[in-house]
Structure formats: structure tokens, C-alpha cells
N, CA, C and O atoms as CSV, one atom per row, in Angstrom:
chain,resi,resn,atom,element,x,y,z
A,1,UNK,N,N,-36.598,-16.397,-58.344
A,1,UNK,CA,C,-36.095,-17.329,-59.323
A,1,UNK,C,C,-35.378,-16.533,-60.419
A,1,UNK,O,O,-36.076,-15.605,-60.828
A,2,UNK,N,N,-34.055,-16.646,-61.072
A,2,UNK,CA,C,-33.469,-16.556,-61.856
A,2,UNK,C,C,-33.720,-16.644,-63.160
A,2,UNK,O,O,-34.176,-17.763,-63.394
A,3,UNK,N,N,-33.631,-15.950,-64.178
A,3,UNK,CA,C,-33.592,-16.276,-65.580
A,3,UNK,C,C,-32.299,-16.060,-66.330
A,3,UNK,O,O,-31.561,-15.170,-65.906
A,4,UNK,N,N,-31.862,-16.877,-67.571
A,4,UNK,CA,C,-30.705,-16.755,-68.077
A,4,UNK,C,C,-30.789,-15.837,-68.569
A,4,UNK,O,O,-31.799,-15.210,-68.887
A,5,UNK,N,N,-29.101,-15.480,-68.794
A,5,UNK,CA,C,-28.543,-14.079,-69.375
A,5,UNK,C,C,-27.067,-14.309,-70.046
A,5,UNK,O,O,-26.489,-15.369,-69.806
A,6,UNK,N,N,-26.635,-13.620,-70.633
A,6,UNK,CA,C,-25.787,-13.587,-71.394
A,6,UNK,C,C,-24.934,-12.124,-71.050
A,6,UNK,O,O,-25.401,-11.024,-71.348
A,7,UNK,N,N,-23.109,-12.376,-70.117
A,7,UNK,CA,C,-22.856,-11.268,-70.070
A,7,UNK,C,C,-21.358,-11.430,-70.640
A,7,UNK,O,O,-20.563,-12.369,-70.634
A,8,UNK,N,N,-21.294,-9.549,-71.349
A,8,UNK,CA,C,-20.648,-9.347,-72.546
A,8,UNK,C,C,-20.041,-8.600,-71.795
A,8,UNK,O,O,-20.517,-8.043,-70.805
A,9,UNK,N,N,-18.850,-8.516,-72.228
A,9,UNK,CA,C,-17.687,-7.290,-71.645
A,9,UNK,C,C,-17.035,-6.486,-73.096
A,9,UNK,O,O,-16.489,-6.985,-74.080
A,10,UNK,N,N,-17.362,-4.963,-72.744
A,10,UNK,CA,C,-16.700,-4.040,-74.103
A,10,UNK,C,C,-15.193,-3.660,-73.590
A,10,UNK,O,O,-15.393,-3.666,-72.376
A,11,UNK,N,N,-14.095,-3.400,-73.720
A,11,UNK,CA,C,-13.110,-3.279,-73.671
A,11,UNK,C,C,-13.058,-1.605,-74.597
A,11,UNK,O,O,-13.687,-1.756,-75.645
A,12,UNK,N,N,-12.683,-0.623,-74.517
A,12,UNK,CA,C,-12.335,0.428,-75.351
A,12,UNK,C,C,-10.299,0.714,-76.028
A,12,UNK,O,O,-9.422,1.368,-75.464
A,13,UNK,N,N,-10.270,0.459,-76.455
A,13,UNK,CA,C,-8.264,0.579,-76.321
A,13,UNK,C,C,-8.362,1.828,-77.819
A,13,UNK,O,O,-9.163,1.974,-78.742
A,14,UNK,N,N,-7.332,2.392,-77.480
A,14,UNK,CA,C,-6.524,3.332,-78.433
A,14,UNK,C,C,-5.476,3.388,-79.113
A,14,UNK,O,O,-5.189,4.246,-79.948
A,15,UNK,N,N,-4.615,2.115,-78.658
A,15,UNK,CA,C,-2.734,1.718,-78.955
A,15,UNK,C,C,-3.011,0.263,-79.917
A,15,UNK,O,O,-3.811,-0.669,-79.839
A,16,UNK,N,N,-2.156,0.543,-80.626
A,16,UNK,CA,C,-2.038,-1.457,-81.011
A,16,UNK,C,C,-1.646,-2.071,-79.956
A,16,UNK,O,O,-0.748,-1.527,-79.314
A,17,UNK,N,N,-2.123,-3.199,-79.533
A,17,UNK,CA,C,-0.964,-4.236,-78.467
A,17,UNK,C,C,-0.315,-5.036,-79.322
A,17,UNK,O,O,-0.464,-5.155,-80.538
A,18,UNK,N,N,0.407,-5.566,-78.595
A,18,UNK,CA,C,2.225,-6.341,-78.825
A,18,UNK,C,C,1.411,-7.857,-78.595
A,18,UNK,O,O,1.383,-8.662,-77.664
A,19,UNK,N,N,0.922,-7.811,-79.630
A,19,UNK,CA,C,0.787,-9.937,-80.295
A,19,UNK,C,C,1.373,-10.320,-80.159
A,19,UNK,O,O,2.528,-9.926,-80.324
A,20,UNK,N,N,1.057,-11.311,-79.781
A,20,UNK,CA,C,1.877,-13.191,-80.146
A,20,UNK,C,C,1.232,-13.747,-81.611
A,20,UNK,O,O,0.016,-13.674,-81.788
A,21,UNK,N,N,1.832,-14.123,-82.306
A,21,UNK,CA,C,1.277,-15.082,-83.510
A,21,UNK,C,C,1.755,-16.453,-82.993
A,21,UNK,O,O,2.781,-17.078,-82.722
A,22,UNK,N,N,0.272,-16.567,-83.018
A,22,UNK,CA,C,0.149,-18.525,-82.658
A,22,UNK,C,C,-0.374,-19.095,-83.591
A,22,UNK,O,O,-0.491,-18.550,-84.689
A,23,UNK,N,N,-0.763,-20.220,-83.354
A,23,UNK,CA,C,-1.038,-21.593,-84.553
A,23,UNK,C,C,-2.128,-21.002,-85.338
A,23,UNK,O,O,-3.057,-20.397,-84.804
A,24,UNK,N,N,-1.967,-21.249,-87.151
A,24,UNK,CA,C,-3.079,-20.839,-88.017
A,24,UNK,C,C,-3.149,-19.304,-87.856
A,24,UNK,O,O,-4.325,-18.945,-87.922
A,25,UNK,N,N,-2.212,-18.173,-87.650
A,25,UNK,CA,C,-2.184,-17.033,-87.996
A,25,UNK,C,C,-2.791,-16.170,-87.103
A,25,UNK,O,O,-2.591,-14.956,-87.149
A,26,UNK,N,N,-3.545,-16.720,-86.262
A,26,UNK,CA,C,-4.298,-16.355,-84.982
A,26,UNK,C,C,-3.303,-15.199,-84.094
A,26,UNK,O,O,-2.086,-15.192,-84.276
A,27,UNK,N,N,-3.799,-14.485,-83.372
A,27,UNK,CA,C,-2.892,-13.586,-82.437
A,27,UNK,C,C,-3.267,-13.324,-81.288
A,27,UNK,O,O,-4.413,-12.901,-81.138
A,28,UNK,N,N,-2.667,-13.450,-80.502
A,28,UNK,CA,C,-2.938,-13.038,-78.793
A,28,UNK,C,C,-2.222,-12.141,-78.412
A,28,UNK,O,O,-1.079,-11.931,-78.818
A,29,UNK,N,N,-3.005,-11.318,-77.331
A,29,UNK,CA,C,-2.321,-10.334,-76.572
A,29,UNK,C,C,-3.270,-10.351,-75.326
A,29,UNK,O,O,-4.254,-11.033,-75.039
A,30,UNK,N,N,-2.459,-9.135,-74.570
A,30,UNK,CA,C,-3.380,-9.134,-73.279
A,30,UNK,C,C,-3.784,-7.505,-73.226
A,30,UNK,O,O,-3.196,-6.734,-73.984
A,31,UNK,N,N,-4.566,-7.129,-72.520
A,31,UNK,CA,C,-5.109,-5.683,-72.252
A,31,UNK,C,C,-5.437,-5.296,-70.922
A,31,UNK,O,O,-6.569,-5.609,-70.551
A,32,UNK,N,N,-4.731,-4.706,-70.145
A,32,UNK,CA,C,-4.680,-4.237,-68.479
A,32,UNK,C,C,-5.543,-3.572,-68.300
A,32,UNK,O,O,-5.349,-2.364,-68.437
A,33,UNK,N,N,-6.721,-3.993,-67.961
A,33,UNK,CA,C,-7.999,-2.937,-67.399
A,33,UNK,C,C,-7.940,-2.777,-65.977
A,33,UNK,O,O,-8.287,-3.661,-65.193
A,34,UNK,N,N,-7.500,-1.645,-65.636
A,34,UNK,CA,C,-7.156,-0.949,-64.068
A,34,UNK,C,C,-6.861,-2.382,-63.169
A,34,UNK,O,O,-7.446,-2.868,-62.201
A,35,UNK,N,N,-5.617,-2.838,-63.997
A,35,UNK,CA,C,-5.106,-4.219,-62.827
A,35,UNK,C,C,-5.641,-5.370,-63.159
A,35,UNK,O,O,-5.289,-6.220,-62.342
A,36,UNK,N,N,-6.335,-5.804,-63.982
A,36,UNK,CA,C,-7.123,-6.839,-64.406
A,36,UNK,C,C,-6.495,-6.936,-65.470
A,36,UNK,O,O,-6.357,-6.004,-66.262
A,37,UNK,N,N,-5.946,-8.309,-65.647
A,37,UNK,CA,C,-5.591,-8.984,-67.468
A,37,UNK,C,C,-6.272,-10.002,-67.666
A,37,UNK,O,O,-6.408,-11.136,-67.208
A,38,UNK,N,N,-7.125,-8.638,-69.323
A,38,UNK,CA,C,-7.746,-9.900,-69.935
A,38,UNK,C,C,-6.865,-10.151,-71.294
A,38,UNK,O,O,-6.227,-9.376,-72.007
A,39,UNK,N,N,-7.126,-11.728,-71.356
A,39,UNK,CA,C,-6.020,-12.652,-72.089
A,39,UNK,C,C,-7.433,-12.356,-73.754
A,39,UNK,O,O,-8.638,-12.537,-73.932
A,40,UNK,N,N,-6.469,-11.932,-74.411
A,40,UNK,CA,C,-7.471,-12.526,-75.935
A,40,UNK,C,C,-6.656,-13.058,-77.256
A,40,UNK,O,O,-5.559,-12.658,-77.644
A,41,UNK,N,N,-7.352,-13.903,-77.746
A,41,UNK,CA,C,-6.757,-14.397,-78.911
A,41,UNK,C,C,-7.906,-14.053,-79.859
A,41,UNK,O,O,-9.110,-14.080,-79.604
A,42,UNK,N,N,-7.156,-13.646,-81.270
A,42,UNK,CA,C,-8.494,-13.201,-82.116
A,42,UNK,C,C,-7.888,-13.645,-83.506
A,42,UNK,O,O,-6.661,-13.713,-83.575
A,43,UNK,N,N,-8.686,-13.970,-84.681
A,43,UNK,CA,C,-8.611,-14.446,-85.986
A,43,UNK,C,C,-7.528,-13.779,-86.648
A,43,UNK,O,O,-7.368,-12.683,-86.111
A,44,UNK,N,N,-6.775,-13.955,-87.514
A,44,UNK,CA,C,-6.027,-12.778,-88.707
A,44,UNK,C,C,-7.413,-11.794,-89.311
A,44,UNK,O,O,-7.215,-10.662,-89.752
A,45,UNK,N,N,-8.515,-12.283,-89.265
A,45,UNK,CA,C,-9.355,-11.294,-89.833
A,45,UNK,C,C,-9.714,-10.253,-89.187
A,45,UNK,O,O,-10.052,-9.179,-89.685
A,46,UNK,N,N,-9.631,-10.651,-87.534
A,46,UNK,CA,C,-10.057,-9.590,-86.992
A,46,UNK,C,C,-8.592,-9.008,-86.388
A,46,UNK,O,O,-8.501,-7.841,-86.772
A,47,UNK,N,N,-7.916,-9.222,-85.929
A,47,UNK,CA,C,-6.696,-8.332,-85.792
A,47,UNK,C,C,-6.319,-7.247,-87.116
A,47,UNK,O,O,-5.745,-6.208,-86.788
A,48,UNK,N,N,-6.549,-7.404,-88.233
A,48,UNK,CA,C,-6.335,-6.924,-89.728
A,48,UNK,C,C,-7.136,-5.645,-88.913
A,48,UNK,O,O,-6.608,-4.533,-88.943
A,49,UNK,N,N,-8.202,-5.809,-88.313
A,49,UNK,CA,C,-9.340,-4.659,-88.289
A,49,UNK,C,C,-8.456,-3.327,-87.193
A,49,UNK,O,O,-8.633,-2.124,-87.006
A,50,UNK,N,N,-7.619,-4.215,-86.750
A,50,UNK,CA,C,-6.212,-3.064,-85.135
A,50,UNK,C,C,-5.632,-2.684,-86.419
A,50,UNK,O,O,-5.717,-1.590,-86.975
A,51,UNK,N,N,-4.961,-3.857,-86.857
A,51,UNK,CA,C,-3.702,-2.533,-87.459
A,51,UNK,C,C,-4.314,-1.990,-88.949
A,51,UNK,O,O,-3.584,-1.724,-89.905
A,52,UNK,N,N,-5.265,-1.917,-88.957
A,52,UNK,CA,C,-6.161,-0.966,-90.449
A,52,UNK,C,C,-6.286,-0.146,-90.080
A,52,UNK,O,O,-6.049,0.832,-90.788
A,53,UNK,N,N,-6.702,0.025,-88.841
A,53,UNK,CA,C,-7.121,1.617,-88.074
A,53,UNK,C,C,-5.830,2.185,-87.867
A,53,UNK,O,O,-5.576,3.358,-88.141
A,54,UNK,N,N,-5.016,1.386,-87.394
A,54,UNK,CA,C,-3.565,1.766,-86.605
A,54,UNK,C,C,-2.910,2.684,-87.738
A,54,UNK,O,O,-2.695,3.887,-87.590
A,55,UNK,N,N,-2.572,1.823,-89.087
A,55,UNK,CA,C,-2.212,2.365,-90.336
A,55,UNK,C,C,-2.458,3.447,-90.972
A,55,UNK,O,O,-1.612,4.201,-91.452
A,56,UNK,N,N,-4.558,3.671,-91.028
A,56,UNK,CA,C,-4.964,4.519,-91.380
A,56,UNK,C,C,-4.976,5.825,-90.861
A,56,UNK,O,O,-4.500,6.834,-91.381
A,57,UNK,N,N,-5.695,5.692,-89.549
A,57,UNK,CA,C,-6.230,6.970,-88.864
A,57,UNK,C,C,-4.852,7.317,-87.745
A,57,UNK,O,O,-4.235,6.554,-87.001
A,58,UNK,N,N,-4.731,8.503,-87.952
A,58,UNK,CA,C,-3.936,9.263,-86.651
A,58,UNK,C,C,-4.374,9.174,-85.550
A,58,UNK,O,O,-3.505,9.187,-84.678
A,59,UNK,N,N,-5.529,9.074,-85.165
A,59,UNK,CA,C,-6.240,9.039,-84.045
A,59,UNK,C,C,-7.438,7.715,-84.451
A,59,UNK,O,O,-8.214,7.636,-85.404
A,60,UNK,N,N,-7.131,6.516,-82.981
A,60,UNK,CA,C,-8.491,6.042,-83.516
A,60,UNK,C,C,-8.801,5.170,-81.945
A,60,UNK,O,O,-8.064,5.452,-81.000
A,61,UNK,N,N,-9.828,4.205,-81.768
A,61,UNK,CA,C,-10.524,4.207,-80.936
A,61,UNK,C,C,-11.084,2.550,-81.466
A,61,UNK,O,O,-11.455,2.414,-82.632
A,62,UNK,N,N,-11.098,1.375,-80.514
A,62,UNK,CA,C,-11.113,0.213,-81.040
A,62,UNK,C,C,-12.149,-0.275,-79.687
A,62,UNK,O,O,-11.857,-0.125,-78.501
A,63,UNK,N,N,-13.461,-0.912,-80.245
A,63,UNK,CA,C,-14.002,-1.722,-78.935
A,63,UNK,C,C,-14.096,-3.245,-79.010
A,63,UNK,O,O,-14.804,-3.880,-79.791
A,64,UNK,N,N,-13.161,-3.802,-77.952
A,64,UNK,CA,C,-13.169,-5.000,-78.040
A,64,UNK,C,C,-14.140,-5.889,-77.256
A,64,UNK,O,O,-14.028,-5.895,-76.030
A,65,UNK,N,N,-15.289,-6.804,-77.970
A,65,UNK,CA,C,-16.115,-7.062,-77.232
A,65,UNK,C,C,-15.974,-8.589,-77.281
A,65,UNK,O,O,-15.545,-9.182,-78.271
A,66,UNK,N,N,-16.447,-9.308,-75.912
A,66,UNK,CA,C,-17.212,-10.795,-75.941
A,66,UNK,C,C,-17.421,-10.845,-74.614
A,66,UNK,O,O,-17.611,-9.961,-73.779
A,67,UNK,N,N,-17.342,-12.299,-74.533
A,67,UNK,CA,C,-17.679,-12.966,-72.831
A,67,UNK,C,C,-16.777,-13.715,-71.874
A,67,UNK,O,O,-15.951,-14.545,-72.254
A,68,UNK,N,N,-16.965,-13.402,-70.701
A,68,UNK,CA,C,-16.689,-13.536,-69.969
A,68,UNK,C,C,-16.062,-15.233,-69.824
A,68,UNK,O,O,-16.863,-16.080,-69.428
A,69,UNK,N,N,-14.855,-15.593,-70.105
A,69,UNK,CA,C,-14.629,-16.407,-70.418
A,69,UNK,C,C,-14.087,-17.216,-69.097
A,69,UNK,O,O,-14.855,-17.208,-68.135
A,70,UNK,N,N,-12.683,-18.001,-68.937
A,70,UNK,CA,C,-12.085,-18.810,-67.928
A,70,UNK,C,C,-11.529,-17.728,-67.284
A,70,UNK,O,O,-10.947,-16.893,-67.976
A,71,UNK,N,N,-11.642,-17.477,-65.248
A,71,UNK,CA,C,-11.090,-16.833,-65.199
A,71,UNK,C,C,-9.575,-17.373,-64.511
A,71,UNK,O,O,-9.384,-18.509,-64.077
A,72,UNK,N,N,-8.552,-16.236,-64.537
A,72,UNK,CA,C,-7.174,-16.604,-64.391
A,72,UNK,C,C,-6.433,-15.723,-63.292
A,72,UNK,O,O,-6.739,-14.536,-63.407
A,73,UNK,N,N,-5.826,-15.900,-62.590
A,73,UNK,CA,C,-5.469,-15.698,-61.023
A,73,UNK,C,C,-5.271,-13.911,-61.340
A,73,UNK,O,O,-5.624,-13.135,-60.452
A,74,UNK,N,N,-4.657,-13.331,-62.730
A,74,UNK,CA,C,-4.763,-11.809,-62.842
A,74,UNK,C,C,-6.499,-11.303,-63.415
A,74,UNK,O,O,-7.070,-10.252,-63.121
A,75,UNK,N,N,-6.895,-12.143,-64.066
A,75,UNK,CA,C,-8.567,-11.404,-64.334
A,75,UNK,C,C,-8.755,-12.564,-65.593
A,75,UNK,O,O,-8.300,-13.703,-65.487
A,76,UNK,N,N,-9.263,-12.234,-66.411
A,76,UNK,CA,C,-10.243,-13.601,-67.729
A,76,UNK,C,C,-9.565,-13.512,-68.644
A,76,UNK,O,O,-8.529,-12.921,-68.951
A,77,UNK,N,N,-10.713,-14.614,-69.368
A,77,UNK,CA,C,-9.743,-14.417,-70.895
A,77,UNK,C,C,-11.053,-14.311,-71.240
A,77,UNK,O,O,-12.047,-14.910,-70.829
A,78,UNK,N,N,-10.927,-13.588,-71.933
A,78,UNK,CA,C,-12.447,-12.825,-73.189
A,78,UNK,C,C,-12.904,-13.945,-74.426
A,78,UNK,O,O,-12.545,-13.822,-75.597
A,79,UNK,N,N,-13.448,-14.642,-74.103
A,79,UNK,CA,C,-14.410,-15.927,-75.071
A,79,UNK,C,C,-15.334,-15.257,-76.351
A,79,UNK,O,O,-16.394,-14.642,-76.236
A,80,UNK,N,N,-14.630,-15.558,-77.528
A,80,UNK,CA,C,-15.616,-15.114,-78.842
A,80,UNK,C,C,-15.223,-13.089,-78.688
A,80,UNK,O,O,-15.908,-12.072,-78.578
A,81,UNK,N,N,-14.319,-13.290,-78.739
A,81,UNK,CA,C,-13.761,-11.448,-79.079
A,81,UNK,C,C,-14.000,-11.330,-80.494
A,81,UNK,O,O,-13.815,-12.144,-81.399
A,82,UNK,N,N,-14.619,-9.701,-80.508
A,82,UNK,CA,C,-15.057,-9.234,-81.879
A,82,UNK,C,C,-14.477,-7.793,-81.712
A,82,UNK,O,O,-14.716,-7.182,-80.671
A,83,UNK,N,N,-13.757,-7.253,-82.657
A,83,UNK,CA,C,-13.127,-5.810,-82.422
A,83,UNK,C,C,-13.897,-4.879,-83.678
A,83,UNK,O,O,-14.233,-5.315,-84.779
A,84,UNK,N,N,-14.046,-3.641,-83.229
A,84,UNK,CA,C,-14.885,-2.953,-83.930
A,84,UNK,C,C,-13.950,-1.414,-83.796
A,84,UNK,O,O,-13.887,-0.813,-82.724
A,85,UNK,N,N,-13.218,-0.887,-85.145
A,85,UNK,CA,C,-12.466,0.010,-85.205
A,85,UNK,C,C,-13.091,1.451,-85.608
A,85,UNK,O,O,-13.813,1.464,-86.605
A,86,UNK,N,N,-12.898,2.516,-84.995
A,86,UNK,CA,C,-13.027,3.771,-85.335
A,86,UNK,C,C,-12.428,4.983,-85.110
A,86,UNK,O,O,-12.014,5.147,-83.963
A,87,UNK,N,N,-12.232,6.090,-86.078
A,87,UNK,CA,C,-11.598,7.175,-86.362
A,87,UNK,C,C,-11.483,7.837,-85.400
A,87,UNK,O,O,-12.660,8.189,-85.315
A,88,UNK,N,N,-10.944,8.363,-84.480
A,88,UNK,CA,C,-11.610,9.642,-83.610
A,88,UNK,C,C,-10.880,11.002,-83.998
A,88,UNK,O,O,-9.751,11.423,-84.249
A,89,UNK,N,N,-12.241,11.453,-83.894
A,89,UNK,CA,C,-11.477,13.006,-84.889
A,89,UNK,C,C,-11.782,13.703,-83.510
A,89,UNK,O,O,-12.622,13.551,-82.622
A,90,UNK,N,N,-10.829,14.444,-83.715
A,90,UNK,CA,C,-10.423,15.627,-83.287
A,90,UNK,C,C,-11.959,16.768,-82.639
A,90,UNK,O,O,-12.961,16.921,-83.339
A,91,UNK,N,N,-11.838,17.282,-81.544
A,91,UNK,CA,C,-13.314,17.573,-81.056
A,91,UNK,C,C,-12.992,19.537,-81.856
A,91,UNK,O,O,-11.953,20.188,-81.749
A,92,UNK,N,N,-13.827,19.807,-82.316
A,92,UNK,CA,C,-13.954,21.315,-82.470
A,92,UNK,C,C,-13.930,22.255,-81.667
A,92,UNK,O,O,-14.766,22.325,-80.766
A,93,UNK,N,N,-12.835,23.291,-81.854
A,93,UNK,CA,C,-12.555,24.173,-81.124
A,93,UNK,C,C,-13.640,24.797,-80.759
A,93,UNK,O,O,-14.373,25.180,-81.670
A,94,UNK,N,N,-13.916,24.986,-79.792
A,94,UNK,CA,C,-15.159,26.115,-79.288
A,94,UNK,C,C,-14.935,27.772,-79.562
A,94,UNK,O,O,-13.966,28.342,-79.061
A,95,UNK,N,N,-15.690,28.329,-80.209
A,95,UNK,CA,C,-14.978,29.810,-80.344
A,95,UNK,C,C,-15.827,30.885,-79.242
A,95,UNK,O,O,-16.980,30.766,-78.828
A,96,UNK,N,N,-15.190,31.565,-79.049
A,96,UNK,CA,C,-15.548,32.663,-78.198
A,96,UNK,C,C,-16.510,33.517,-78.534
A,96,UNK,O,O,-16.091,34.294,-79.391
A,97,UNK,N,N,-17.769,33.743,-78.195
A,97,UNK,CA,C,-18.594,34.832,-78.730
A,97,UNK,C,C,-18.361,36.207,-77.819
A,97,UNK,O,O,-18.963,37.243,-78.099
């Protein structure tokens, strides 16, 4: 017998994507995971959170998370997306002893 569950998909991206601005300031884009497009639309509040990083950091690192939403003849559309932005620095040279 089965018990419910709840499944979440993380997305990792590094680039801004190329939005659409749709109704109420909202933005969509899509993100090609090895041949799979997932479709997302996300708030002005949370897109602000892509191009803050984009703006700020030289290097940065964005995880886009939700669920598994309607799927569509190339792959889903991501239901309740939440993006979570960070810096990625640069890894330290290893020195030679």
C-alpha cells in the first residue's frame, strides 16, 4: 500500500534566461534539462532574485525549485517555482608542497 508524497524538482542554472513578460509583471521562460523543457513562470519578486545575482556577482549559481506540474509533449511546466540565488566564488588554487 502506498502513502502520499510530495515530489519537488531542483533545477541548478548559471545564465539569465530570455523572459517573456506576461500579464501583472510576471515572467516566463523555459530551461533545457538534457532535452527536456521545463516551462516556468515566476513573480517580478522572484525573477528580481536572477537578475540581482546576474548584476551583482561575476560568477553565480541559481536553484530553481517546485513541482512537478502539467506535463507537455517536450517535458513539464514546474508548479509553485521558488529561485534561490548564489555567489560562486572561485575554488582556491591548490599550491604545491
Amino acid at each position: 500500500m502506498s502513502i502520499p508524497g510530495k515530489l519537488e524538482v531542483t533545477i541548478k542554472i548559471s545564465e539569465l534566461p530570455t523572459s517573456e513578460l506576461i500579464e501583472n509583471g510576471w515572467h516566463h521562460f523555459t530551461i533545457d534539462c538534457e532535452g527536456r523543457t521545463v516551462s516556468v513562470t515566476v513573480k517580478p519578486k522572484v525573477w528580481k532574485k536572477l537578475t540581482t545575482a546576474d548584476e551583482q556577482y561575476e560568477s553565480w549559481v541559481a536553484a530553481v525549485t517546485g513541482q512537478v506540474g502539467e506535463l507537455t509533449p517536450e517535458g513539464f511546466v514546474l508548479e509553485s517555482p521558488s529561485i534561490q540565488a548564489f555567489e560562486r566564488k572561485p575554488k582556491a588554487a591548490k599550491t604545491a608542497e
